[in-house]
C-alpha positions as CSV (number, residue, x, y, z in Angstrom):
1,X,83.3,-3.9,-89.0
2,X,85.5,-0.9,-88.3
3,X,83.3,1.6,-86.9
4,X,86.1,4.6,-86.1
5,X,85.3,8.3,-87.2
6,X,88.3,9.1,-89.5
7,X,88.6,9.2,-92.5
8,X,86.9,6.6,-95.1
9,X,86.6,4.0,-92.0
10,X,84.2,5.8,-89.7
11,X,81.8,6.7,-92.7
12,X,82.1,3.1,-94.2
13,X,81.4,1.8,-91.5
14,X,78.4,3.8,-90.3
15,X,77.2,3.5,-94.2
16,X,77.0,-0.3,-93.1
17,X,75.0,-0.1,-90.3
18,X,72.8,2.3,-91.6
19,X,72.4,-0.5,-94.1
20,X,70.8,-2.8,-91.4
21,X,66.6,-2.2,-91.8
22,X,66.0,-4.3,-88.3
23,X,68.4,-1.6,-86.4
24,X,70.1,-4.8,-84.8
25,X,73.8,-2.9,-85.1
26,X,74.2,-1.1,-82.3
27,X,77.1,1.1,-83.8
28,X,74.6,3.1,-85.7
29,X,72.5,4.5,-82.7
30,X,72.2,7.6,-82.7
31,X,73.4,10.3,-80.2
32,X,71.6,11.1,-77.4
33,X,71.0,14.9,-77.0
34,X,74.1,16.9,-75.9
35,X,76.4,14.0,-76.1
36,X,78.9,13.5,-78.4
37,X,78.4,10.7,-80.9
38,X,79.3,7.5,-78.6
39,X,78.9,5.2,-81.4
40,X,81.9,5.9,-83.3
41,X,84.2,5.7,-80.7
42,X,86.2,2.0,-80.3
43,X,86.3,2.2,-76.7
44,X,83.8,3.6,-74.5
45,X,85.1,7.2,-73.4
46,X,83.4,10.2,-71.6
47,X,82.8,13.2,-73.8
48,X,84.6,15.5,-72.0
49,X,82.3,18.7,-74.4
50,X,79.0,18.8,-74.9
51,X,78.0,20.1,-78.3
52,X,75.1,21.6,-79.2
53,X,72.5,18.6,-80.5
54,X,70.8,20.6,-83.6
55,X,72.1,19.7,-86.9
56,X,74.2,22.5,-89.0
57,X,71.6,23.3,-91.3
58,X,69.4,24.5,-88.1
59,X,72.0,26.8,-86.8
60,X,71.9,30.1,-87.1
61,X,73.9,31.8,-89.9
62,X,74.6,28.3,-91.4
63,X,76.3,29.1,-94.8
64,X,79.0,28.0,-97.4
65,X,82.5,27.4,-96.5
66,X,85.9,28.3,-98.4
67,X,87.2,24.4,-99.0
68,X,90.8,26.3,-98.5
69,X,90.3,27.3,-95.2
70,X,92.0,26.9,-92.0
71,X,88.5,25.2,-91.0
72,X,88.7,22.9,-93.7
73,X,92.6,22.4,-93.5
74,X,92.0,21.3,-90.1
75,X,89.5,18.9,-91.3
76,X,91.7,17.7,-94.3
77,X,94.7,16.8,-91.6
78,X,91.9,14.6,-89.6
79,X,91.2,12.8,-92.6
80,X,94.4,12.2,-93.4
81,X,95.0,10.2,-90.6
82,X,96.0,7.3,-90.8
83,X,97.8,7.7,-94.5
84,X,100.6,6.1,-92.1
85,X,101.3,4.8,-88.7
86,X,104.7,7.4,-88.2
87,X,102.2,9.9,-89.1
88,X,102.2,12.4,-86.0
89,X,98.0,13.4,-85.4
90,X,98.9,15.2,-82.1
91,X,98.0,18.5,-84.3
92,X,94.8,17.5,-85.7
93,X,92.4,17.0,-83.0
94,X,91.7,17.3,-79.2
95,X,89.5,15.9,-76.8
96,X,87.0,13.3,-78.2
97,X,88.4,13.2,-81.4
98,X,91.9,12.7,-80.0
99,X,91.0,10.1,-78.1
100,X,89.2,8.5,-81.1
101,X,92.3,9.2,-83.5
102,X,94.9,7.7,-81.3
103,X,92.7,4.2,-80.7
104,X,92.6,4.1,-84.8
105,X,96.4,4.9,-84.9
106,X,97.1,2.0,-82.2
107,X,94.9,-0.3,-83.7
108,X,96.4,0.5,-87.0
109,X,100.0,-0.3,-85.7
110,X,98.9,-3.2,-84.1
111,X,97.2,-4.8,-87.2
112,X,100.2,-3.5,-89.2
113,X,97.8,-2.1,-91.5
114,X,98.2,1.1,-93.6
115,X,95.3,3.5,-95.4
116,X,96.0,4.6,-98.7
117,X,94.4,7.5,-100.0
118,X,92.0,9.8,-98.4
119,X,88.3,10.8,-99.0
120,X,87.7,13.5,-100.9
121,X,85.3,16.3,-100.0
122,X,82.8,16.9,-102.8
123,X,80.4,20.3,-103.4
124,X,80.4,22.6,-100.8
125,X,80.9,22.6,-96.7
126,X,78.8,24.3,-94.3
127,X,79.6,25.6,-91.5
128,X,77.4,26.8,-88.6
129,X,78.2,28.3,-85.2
130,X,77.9,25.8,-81.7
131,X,78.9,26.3,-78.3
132,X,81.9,23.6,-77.2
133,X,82.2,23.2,-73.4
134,X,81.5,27.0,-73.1
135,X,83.7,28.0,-75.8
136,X,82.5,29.7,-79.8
137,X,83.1,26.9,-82.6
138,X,82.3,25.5,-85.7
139,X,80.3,22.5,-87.1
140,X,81.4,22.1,-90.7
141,X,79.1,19.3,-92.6
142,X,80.6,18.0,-95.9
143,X,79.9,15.2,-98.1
144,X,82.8,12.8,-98.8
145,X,83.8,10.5,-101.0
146,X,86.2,7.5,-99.9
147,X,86.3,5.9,-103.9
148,X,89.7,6.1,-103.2
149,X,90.4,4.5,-100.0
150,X,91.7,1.6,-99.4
151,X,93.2,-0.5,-96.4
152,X,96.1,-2.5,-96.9
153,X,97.1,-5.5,-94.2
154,X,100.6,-6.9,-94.1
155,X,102.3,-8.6,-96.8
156,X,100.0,-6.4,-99.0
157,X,96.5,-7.8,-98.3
158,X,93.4,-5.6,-99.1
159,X,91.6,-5.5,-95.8
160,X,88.9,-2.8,-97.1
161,X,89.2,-2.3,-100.6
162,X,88.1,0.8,-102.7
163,X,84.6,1.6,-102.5
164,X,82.7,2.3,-105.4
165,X,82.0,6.1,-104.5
166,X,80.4,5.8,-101.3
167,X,78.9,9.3,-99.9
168,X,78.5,10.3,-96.5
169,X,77.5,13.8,-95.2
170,X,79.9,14.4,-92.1
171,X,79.7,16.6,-89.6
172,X,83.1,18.2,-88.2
173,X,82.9,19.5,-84.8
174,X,85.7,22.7,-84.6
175,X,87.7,25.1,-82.0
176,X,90.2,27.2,-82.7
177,X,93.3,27.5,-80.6
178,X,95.2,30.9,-80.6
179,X,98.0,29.8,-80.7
180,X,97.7,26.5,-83.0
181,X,94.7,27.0,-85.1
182,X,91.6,25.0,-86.2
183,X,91.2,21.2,-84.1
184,X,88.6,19.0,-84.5
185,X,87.0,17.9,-81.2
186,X,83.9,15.6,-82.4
187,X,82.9,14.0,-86.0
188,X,79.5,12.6,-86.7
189,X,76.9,12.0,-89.5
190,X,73.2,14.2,-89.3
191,X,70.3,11.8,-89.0
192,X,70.2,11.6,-92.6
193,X,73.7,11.2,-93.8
194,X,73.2,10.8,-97.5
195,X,74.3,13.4,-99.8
């Protein structure tokens, strides 16, 4: 089992684990507080932020979120990844979630495989202040739908095929650069991802 953070892969494959009643999967533990979701990341990496542990919905000033936003633009380019494996990611995420991105995008090469399709965010995101490593942010939860996804081996083999509408709340962990806009740093799942 995959058990990455982008896109369709790292919700799948927490969906899975979830699925296992005698919590015998280890991927699905869940964070400890102030750390930053260890269990989606393929290798073992130090966070280099702490976020804030709460979930968005206990934030202050928690509220709806345009779905044509920078915020949400940011999110849509780290779902994207990996549509392809000459896809540059280098402007989609930082920290954490750039270390995450570029395991996925080696492993991805390495397997030859290729994602097509993305997941598909459905109702409306939420976003809610945090504090990351000192600086203001955002954690944007949405629920998303990877029907669509599907991961393709070479010569054309189906290594995940298309779910059949699988949703996952995600959370988004945000900062905005001045001079380069909205990057995710952390993604996640709330202790009760269903939606």
């Amino acid at each position: 089992m995959i058990t990455l953070g982008i896109g369709a892969l790292g919700f799948t494959g927490f969906a899975a684990a979830q699925a296992d009643p005698d919590n015998n999967d280890t991927s699905a533990a869940p964070a400890e507080p102030g750390q930053i979701n260890p269990h989606l990341a393929a290798d073992a990496f130090a966070a280099d932020y702490v976020v804030d542990n709460k979930p968005a919905e206990d934030l202050p000033r928690s509220g709806n979120l345009n779905r044509n936003g920078p915020e949400m633009k940011a999110v849509a380019s780290w779902l994207a990844v990996p549509t392809t494996t000459e896809q540059d990611s280098s402007g989609a995420a930082i920290g954490p979630a750039a270390e995450q991105m570029a395991n996925l995008e080696d492993e991805f090469e390495r397997e030859g495989w290729k994602q097509v399709g993305e997941p598909k965010v459905v109702g409306t995101p939420t976003s809610a202040p945090i504090t990351i490593d000192g600086t203001s942010g955002l954690r944007i939860t949405a629920c998303l739908n990877d029907a669509s996804v599907k991961v393709i081996g070479p010569n054309g083999r189906v290594v995940r095929p298309e779910s059949q509408g699988q949703r996952v709340l995600n959370t988004f962990d945000l900062i905005e650069d001045p001079d380069a806009g909205w990057k995710v740093v952390a993604t996640g799942f709330p202790s009760d991802p269903r939606c």
